[in-house]
C-alpha positions in Angstrom: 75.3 10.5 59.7 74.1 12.9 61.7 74.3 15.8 59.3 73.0 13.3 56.5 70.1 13.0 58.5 69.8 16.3 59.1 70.0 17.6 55.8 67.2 14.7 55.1 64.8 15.6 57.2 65.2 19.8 56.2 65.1 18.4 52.7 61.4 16.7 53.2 60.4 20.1 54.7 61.4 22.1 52.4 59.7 19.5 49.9 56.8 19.6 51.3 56.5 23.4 51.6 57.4 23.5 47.9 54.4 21.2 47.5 52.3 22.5 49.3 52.8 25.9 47.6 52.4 24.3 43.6 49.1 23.2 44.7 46.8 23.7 41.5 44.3 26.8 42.1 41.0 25.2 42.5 37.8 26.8 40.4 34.7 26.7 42.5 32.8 23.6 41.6 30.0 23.8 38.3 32.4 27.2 36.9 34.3 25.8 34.2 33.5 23.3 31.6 35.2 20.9 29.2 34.9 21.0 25.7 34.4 17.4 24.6 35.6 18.5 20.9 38.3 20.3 21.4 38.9 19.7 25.1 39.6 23.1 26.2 38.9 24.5 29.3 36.0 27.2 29.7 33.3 29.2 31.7 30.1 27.8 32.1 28.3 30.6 31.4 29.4 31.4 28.7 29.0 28.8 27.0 25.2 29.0 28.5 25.0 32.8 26.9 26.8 31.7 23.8 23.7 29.2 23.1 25.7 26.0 23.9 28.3 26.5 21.4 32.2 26.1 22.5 34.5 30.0 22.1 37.3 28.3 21.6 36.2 25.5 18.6 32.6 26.8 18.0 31.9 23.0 18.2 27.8 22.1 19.6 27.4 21.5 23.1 23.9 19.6 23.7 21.1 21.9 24.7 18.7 21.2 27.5 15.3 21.1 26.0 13.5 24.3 28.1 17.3 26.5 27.0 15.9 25.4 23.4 12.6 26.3 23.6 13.5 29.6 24.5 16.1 30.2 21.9 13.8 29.6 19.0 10.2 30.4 20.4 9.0 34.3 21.3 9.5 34.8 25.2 6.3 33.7 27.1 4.4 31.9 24.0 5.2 28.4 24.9 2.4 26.4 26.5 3.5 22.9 27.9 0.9 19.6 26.8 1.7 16.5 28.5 4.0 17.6 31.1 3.1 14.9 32.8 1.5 11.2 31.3 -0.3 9.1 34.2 1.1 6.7 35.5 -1.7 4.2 34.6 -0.9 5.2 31.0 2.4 3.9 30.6 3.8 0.6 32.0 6.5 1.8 34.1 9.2 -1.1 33.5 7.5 -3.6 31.0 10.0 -6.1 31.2 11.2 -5.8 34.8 14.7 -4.6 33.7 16.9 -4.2 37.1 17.4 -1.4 38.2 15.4 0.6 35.3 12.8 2.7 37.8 15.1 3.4 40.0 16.9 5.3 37.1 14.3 7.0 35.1 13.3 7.9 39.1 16.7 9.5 39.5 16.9 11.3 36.6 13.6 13.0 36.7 15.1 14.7 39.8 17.7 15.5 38.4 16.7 16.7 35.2 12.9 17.9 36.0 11.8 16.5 32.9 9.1 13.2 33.0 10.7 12.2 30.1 13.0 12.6 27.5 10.6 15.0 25.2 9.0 18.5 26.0 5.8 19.2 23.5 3.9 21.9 23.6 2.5 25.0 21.5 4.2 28.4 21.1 5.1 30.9 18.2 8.0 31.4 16.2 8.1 35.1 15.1 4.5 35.8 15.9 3.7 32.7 13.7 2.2 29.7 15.8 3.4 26.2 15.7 3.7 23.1 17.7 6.6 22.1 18.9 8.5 18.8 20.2 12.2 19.0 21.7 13.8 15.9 23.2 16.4 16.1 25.7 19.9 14.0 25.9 19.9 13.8 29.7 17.0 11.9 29.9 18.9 8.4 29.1 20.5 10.3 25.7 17.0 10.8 24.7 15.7 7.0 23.8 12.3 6.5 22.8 10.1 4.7 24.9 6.7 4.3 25.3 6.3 7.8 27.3 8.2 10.1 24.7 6.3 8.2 21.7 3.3 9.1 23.4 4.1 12.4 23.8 5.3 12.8 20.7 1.8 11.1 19.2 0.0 13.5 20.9 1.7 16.9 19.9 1.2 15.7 16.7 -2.9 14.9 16.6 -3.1 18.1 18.6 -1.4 20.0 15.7 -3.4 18.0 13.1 -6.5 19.0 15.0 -6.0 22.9 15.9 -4.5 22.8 11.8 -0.7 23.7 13.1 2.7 23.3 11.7 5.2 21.0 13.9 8.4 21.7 14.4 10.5 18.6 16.1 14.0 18.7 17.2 15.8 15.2 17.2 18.4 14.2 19.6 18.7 10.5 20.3 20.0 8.1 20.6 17.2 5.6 19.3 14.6 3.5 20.8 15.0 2.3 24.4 16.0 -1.2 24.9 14.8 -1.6 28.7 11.5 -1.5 26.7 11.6 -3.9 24.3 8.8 -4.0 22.1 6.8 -1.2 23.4 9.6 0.7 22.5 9.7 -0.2 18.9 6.0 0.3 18.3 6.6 3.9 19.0 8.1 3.9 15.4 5.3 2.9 13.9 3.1 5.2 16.1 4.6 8.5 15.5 4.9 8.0 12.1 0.9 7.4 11.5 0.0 10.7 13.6 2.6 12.3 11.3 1.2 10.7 7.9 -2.5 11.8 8.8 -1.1 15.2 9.5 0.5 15.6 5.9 -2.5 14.1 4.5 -4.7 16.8 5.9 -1.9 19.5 4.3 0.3 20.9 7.2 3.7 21.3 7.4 6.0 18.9 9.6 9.8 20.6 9.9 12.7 18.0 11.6 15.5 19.2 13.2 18.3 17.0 13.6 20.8 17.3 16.1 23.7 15.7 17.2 23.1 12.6 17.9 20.1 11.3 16.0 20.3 7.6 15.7 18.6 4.1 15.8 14.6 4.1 15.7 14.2 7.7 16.1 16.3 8.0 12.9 14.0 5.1 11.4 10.8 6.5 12.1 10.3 10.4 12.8 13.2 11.9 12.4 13.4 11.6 8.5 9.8 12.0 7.7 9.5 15.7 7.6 8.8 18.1 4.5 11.8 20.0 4.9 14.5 18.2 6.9 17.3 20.5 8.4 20.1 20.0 10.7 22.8 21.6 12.6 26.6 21.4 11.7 28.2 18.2 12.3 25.3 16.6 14.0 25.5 12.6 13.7 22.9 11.1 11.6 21.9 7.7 11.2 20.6 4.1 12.1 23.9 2.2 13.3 26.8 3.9 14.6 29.9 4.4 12.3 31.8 2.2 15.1 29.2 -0.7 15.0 29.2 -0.3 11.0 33.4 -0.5 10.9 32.8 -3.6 13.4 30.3 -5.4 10.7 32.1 -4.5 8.0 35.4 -4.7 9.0 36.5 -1.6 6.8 37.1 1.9 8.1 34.4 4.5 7.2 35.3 7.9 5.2 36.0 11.4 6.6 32.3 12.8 7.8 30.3 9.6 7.5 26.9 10.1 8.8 27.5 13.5 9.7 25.0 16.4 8.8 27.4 17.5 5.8 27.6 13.9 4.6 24.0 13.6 4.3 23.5 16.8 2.8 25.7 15.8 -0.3 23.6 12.6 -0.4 20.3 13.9 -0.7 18.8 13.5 3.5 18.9 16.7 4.0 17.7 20.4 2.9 19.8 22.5 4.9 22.2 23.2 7.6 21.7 25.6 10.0 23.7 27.5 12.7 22.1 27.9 16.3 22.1 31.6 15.3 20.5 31.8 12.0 17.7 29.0 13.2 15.1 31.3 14.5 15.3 33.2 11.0 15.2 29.5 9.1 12.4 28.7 10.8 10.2 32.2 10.3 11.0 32.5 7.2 10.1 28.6 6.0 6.5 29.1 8.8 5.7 32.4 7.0 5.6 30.6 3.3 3.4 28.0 3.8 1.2 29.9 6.4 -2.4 30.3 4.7 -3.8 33.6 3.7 -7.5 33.7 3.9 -8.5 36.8 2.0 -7.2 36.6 -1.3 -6.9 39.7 -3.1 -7.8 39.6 -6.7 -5.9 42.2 -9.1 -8.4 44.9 -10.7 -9.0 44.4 -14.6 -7.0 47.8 -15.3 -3.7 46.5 -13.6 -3.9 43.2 -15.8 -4.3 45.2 -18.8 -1.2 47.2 -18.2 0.6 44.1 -16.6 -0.2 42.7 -20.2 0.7 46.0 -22.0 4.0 45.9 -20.6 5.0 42.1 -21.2 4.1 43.0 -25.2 6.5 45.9 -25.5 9.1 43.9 -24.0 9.3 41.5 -26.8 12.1 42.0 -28.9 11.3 41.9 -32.7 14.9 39.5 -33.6 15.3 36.5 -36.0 15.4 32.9 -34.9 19.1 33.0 -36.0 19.8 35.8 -33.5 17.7 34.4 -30.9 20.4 31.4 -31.2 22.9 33.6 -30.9 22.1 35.0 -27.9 21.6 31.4 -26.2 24.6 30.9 -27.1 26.2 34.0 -25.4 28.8 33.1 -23.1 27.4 36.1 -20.4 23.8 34.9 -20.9 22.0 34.4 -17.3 21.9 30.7 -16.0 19.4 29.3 -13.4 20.3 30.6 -10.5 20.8 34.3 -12.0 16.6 33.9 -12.9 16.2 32.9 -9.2 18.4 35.6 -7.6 16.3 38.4 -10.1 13.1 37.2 -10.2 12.4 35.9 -6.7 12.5 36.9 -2.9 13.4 35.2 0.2 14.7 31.7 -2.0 15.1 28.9 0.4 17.1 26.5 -1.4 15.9 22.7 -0.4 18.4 19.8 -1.7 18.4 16.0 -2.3 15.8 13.5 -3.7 16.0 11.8 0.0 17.1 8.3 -1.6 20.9 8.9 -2.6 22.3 12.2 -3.5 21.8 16.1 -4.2 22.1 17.1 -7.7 24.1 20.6 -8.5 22.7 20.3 -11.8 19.2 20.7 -10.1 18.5 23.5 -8.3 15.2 24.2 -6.6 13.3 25.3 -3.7 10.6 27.8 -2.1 10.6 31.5 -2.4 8.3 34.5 -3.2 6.8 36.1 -6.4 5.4 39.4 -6.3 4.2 38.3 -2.8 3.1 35.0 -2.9 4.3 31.7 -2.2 5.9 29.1 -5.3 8.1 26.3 -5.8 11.0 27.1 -8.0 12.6 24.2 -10.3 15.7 25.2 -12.6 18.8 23.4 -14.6 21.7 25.5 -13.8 24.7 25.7 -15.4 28.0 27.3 -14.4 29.6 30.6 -15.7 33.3 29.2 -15.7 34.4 25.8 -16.9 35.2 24.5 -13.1 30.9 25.5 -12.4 30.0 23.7 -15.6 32.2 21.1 -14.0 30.3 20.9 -10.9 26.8 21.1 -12.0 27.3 19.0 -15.2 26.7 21.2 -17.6 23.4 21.4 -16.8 22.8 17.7 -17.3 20.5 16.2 -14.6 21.0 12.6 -13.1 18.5 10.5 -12.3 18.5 12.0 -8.2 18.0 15.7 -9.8 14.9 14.5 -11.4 13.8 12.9 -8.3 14.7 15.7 -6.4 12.4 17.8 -9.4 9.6 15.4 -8.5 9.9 15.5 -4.6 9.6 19.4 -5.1 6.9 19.5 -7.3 4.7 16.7 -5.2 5.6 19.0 -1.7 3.9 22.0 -4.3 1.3 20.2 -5.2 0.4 19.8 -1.1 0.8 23.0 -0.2 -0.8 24.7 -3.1 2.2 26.4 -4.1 2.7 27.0 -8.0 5.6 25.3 -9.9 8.0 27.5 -11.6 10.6 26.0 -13.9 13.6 27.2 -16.0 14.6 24.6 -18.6 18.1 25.4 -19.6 18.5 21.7 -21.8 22.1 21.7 -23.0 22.4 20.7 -26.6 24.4 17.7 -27.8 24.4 13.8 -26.5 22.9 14.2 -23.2 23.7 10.8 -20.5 20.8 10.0 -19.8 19.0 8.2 -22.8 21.6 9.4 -25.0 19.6 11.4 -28.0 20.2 15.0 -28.6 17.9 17.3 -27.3 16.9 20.8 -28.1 14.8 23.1 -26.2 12.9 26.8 -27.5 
């Protein structure tokens, strides 16, 4: 007994020295973060110097809205409006929810926001905007009657001073602790936004992950070129309280940026890194020139000179031919030869994006148009894909969305008519085009 005791108690030592030396090396506290895609373990800062985006699974990481600001705006251009709304200009907690000032109290120290949303004005590649970013720590970025007015305001600034807006989205949809007040923001935002595309200025969404509920309802989806970035979530409902309603389980990607994309919600996606570009490039289109330059008589002469010794003196037959050529351009070859800088814009914002449709905003010889052209495919697996040309009914509404966004920005309309011959789908006659 004795020696079994002994060996017990030198056993315990020894196990807890062993402990004590497997102790698991502690990082110094705020150093390392946790991927919540991928789950992997890595350093704070670089995620921060990466611009919020994971090394491991290059998955989005939320971005505070002042790290946002700077990432898309020149350094020192913004200027904050409304840092602050007055106290007497909001009610605090309209429905005495418990508990609900003691939290937005707590996380304006924590945060240093006021509020959900930072507006204010700043330029984008020397070319001046007004922007809105709203911020997921502020209670995952609900709307409620301070962000709204925040919002409101940015935007009758913009209308007033005759600026673009630029909004990024992140929320996570109107904020229930306000009730009512929180819905009317809805309606709100979206009148200051309808006056400002009546009076002709551009209004550029960005969606990011998440962008739900009223904020999805409202202004969010109202913007003349909608992008978003990679996987961002996307919708009214979530796709766990759909499942729950419906009782069925939701396809691969639904109500992700990518999914609403191929249905017709969205123009474009675009990485943190190309944004600043996206954004320049689609400011400096529809940026007004003053001083137009009219071309001297002697230019137009030669201009015209030129265009009549390019015509080919060829029969109709071999005109038919060479339609019919198998290495004849399409669409898109016109589009990449003709025009600069084309910014492809998709979907008829109702259903779907249709291949067999392609259009969007470039230059010509140095100014500004909308481009609208069938497009067929070079191989029978393109012709596959874009229907042989063929539009449905969501590429001629995606036509006409184009063409009405033209007609407000003064842009000319270019199209290429490429009308297959044969039965054609819709209607069902045969059709031929010169």
């Amino acid at each position: 007994m004795r020696l079994h005791n002994m060996f017990k108690k030198t056993g315990e030592k020894i196990t807890s020295i062993h402990s004590r030396n497997r102790r698991k090396p502690e990082a110094p506290e705020g150093i390392l973060k946790k991927c919540n895609k991928c789950g992997a373990a890595i350093l704070t800062d670089e995620v921060i110097n990466g611009k919020y985006i994971c090394p491991k699974c290059h998955g989005y990481f939320r971005i505070p809205a002042y790290k946002r600001i700077e990432l898309v705006t020149d350094a020192g251009s913004f200027e904050e409006w409304d840092a602050k709304i007055d106290e007497g200009e909001r009610p605090e907690n309209p429905l005495n929810f418990r508990g609900y000032t003691e939290k937005v109290k707590a996380l304006r120290v924590k945060t240093g926001l006021d509020e959900a949303v930072v507006t204010g004005k700043a330029t984008i590649c020397g070319y001046p905007v007004v922007i809105g970013v709203c911020d997921g720590r502020f209670m995952m970025a609900s709307m409620g009657h301070a962000v709204g007015e925040k919002i409101t305001r940015a935007v009758e600034r913009a209308t007033k001073e005759r600026l673009p807006v630029v909004l990024f989205t992140c929320s996570g949809g109107a904020r229930m602790q306000e009730g009512i007040i929180s819905l009317m923001q809805m309606a709100k935002t979206s009148a200051a936004l309808k006056r400002h595309s009546d009076a002709g200025f551009l209004y550029i969404p960005v969606l990011t992950d998440p962008t739900t509920g009223g904020v999805t309802a409202s202004f969010a989806m109202l913007g003349d070129i909608i992008l978003a970035e990679p996987g961002a979530l996307i919708g009214f409902a979530g796709p766990r309280v759909i499942e729950q309603t419906i009782g069925q389980k939701l396809p691969e990607g639904f109500q992700r940026a990518e999914f609403l994309l191929e249905h017709g919600f969205v123009d474009r996606i675009v990485t943190r890194d190309e944004m600043k570009e996206v954004l320049r490039q689609i400011l400096k289109m529809h940026t007004v020139i003053d001083e137009k330059k009219e071309e001297c008589p002697e230019k137009k002469k030669e201009n015209r000179k030129n265009i009549s010794a390019g015509k080919e003196n060829v029969s109709a037959w071999e005109r038919v031919l060479k339609s019919r050529e198998k290495e004849r351009p399409v669409g898109k070859d016109y589009i990449d030869r003709l025009f600069t800088d084309f910014v492809e814009l998709h979907g008829d914002r109702y259903y779907k994006d249709d291949p067999a449709v392609v259009g969007g905003i470039a230059y010509f010889h140095g100014k500004a148009v909308t481009v609208i052209a069938q497009c067929k495919g070079k191989t029978t697996k393109e012709n596959l894909e874009r229907n042989f040309a063929m539009p449905s009914p969501e590429g001629y509404r995606k036509a006409l969305r184009l063409m009405k966004q033209a007609e407000k920005f003064q842009r000319p309309v270019i199209c290429f008519v490429d009308t297959p011959g044969g039965f054609l789908r819709n209607g069902g006659r045969r059709a031929w085009t010169g």
